[in-house]
LOMI-476198 format. One record per residue (C-alpha): z, y, x. Coordinates in pm, whole numbers, padded with zeros to 5 digits, always signed. Layout:
BEGIN
ZYX/...
! end
This chain:
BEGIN
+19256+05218+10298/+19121+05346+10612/+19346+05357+10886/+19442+05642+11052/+19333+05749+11469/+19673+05847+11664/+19615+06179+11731/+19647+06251+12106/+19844+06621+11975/+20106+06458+11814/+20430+06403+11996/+20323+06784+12131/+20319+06892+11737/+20656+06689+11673/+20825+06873+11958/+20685+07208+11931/+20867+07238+11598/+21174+07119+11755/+21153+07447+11938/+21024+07725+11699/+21099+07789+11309/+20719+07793+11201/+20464+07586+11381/+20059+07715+11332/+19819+07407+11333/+19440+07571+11380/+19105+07383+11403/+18736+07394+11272/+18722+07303+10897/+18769+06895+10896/+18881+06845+11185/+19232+06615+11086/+19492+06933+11036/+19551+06817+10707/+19563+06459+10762/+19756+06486+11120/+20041+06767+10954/+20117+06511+10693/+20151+06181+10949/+20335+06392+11187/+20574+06554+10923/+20603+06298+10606/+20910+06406+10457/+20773+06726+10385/+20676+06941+10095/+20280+06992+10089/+20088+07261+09987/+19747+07330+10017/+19559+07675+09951/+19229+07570+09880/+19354+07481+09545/+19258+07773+09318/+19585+07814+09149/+19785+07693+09414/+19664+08003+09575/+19662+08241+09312/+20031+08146+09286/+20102+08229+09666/+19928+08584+09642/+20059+08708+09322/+20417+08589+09382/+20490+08482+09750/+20851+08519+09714/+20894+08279+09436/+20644+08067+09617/+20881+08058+09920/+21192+08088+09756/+21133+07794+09504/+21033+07526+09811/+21148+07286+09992/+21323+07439+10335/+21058+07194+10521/+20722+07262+10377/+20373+07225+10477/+20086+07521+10400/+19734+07413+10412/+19497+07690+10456/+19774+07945+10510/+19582+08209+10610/+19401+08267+10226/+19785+08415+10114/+19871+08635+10436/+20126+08807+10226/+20298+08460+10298/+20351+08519+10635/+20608+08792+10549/+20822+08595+10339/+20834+08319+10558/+20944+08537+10854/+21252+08622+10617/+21311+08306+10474/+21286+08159+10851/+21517+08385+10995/+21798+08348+10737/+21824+08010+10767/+21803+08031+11167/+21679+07690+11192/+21365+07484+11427/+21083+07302+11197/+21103+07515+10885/+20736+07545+10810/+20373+07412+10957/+20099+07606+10874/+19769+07466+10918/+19425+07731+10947/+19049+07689+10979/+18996+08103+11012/+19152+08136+11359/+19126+08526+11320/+19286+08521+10952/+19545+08315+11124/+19661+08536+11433/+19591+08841+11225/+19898+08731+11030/+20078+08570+11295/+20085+08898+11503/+20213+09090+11224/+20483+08869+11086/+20584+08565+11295/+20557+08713+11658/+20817+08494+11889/+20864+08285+11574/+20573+08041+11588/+20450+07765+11852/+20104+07791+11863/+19867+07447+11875/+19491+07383+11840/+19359+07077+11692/+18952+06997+11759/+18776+06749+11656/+18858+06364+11748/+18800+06283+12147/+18615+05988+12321/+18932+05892+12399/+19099+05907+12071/+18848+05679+11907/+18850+05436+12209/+19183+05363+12205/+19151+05259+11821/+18868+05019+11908/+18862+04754+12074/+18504+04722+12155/+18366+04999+12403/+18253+05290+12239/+17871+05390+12383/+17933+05729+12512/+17574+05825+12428/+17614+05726+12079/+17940+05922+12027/+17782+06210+12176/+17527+06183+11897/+17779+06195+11597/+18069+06382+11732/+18432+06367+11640/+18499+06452+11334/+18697+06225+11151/+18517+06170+10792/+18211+06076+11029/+18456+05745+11149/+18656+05662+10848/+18351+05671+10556/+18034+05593+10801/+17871+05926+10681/+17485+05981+10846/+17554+06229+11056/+17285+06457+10915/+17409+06439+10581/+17776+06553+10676/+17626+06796+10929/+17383+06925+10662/+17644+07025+10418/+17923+07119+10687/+17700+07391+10770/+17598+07483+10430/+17981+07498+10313/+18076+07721+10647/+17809+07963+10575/+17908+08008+10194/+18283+07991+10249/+18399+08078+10555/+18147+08358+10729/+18082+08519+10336/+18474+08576+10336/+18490+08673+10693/+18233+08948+10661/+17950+09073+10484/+17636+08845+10557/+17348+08910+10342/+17128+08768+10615/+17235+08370+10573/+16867+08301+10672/+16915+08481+10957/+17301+08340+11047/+17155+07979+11001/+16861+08083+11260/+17175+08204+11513/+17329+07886+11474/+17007+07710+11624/+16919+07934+11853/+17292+07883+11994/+17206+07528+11984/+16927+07604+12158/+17039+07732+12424/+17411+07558+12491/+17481+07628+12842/+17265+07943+12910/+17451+08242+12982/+17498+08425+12675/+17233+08704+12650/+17319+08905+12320/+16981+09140+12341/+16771+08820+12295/+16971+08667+12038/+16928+08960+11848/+16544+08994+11909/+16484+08590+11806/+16727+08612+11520/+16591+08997+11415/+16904+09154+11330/+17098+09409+11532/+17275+09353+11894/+17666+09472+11706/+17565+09253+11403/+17506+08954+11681/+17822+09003+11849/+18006+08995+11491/+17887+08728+11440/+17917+08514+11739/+18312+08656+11702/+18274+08452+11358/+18146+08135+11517/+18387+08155+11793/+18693+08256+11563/+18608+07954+11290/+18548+07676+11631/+18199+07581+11660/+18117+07716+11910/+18329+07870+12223/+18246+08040+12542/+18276+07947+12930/+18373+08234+13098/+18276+08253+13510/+18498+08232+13794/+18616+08589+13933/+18746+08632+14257/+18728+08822+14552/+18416+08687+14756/+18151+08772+14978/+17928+08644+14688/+17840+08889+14362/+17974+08667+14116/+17790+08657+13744/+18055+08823+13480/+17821+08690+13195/+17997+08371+13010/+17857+08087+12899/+17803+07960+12529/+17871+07560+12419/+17976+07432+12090/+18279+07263+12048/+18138+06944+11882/+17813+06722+12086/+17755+06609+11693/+17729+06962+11547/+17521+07053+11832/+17281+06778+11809/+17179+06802+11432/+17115+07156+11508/+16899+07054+11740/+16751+06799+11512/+16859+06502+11721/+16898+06206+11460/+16872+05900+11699/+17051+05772+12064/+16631+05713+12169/+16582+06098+12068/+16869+06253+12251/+16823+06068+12544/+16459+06171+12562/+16521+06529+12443/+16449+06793+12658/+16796+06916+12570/+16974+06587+12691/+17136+06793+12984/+17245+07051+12820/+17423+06866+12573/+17590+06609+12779/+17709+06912+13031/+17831+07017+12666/+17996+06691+12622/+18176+06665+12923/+18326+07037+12904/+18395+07008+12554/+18586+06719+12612/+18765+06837+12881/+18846+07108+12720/+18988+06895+12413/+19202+06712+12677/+19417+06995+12756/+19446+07116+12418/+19566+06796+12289/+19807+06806+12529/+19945+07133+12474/+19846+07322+12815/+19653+07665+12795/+19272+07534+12942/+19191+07713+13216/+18816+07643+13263/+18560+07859+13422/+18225+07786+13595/+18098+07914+13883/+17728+08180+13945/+17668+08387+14249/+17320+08604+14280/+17214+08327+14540/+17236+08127+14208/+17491+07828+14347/+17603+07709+14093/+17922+07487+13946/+17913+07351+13647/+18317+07326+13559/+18636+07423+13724/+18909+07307+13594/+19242+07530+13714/+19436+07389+13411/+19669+07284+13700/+19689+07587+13951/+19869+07266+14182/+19531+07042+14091/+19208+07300+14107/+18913+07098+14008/+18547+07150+14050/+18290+06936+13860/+17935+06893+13839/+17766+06748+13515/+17447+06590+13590/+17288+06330+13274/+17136+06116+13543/+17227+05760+13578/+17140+05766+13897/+17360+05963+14181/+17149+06180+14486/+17361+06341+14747/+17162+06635+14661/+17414+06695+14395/+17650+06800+14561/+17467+07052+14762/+17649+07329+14615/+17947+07150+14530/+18064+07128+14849/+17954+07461+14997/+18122+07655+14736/+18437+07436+14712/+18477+07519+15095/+18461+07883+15040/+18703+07889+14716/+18936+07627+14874/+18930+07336+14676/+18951+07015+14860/+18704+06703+14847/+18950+06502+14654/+18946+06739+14383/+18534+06766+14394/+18342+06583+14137/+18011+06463+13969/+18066+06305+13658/+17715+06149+13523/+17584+05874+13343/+17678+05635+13634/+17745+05244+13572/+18052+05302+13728/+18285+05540+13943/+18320+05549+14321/+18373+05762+14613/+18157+05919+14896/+18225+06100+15180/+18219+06471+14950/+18346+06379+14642/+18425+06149+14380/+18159+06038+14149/+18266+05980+13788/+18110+05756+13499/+18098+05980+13182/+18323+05710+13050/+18558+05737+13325/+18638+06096+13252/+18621+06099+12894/+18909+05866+12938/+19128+06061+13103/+19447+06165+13056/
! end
């Protein structure tokens, strides 16, 4: 039997249903809901809605489907029965009790949809991505090469069964585009959504430019904007918006597009090998994808709303990360793929962090250093080092 990762989310999914009646559980398809819901909650009933008539049951009869469960009960998949959503919201409130129901969702838009209508002030929200750097490293007790997880990713059936990444990857993207964006909307174009998906791979860290998507993908600019909602909605991918403040400086107001997953990203990209991504003219992009992704998946697992931004003025200085997660701990961070650190790093680091007012401690450059260390500026950060933070 494989053994199961410790999921960094959950002593935050334990208490959260401490607090509200119905806890939601969202994530990209496969990324441990599932697996994490049950661990976290054993001595519930399970459900799951993927199972044909398990679902048919929930849709033509959700009150007997409530009515004849446990009072602690699990619902995989919730969002395929939204007529659910209602009952539970009744059956909740009668009994006036914390920890009644988890539901877990891989349609983040399904989800809310349903949430908003039914279970508003009812339901503690969490978000459950893929598994960290730091998740897998503190299961193993020989160090994890962050170059090589950066190839495969985090999702879990990639650790436990030793998949090849590009078979998994192959038919997690087939299965997405036949399930998930066919029931989402109408999209006769598949050719054309699997072209998106590459050209977002692509072009991971460019600032999102939806009249040349549309022109390389030849379909519409609305129908591009649908269906980067879709991508964003079902977490592969997820935008970076820029900072926005009151400066001397014209800020950019276009965001920033990444994927959620270094693994996804890379077989998109057709990176198969650690020699191939490290030579790829892409390396940067996707290790500055790394690093925010992860950072990103850091706050999440810990329950905190991610506040993360980057930073473009029209003299093009340019930040790659601030972190304001912690409005008493502003962060700035610069991603660089080097192994090698050059004061001229920091060039804009430190002229920008002086105007916005964050101080040197809080000024970094994490890159592909041997290890961490200070200078005058700013801290410099070992990929390794930061992955591992808490």
């Amino acid at each position: 039997m494989t053994k199961l990762i410790q999921r960094s989310l959950e002593p935050s999914l334990k208490e959260t249903a401490t607090w509200f009646p119905v806890v939601s559980l969202s994530g990209p398809r496969q990324s441990g809901k599932s697996t994490l819901s049950r661990e976290a909650f054993p001595d519930y009933e399970y459900v799951n809605l993927e199972d044909p008539q398990i679902r048919r049951a929930a849709i033509e009869d959700p009150v007997s489907f409530i009515r004849n469960r446990a009072s602690k009960l699990i619902i995989d998949e919730a969002q395929y029965a939204p007529d659910l959503f209602s009952m539970i919201q009744v059956v909740s409130d009668e009994r006036g009790e914390p920890g009644q129901y988890v539901l877990t969702g891989s349609q983040n838009f399904l989800m809310m949809k349903s949430i908003g209508q039914s279970l508003a002030g009812r339901v503690g929200l969490l978000t459950l991505l893929p598994l960290s750097f730091r998740e897998l490293q503190n299961e193993n007790e020989q160090a994890i090469d962050v170059d090589k997880f950066t190839l495969v990713g985090g999702y879990p059936r990639l650790h436990d069964a030793n998949i090849p990444p590009s078979a998994y990857f192959r038919g997690y993207v087939q299965t997405y585009v036949e399930r998930d964006v066919a029931e989402l909307l109408d999209v006769r174009g598949k050719t054309a959504f699997h072209k998106l998906l590459t050209i977002c791979a692509q072009n991971t860290g460019g600032l999102f430019n939806a009249a040349s998507l549309a022109r390389d993908t030849g379909v519409s600019v609305p129908t591009i904007r649908n269906w980067l909602s879709i991508l964003e909605t079902s977490y592969l991918i997820f935008s970076l918006q820029p900072y926005h403040a009151n400066t001397k400086k014209r800020l950019t107001k276009t965001p920033k597009l990444y994927f959620y997953d270094t693994g996804l990203l890379c077989y998109l990209l057709n990176i198969t090998t650690v020699s191939q991504l490290v030579e790829s003219p892409f390396f940067g992009a996707v290790f500055e994808n790394l690093i925010i992704a992860e950072t990103l998946k850091r706050h999440l697992n810990a329950n905190e709303n991610p506040e993360l931004y980057f930073y473009r003025d029209d003299t093009k200085r340019e930040i790659d990360l601030l972190d304001f997660t912690d409005p008493q701990n502003k962060q700035a961070i610069e991603i660089k793929s080097s192994r090698t650190y050059h004061d001229k790093y920091t060039r804009h680091l430190n002229t920008v962090c002086n105007e916005i007012g964050i101080e040197p401690k809080d000024r970094y450059v994490v890159a592909r250093v041997e290890s961490s260390f200070e200078t005058n500026t700013c801290k410099v950060t070992s990929a390794r080092d930061w992955l591992m933070k808490r």
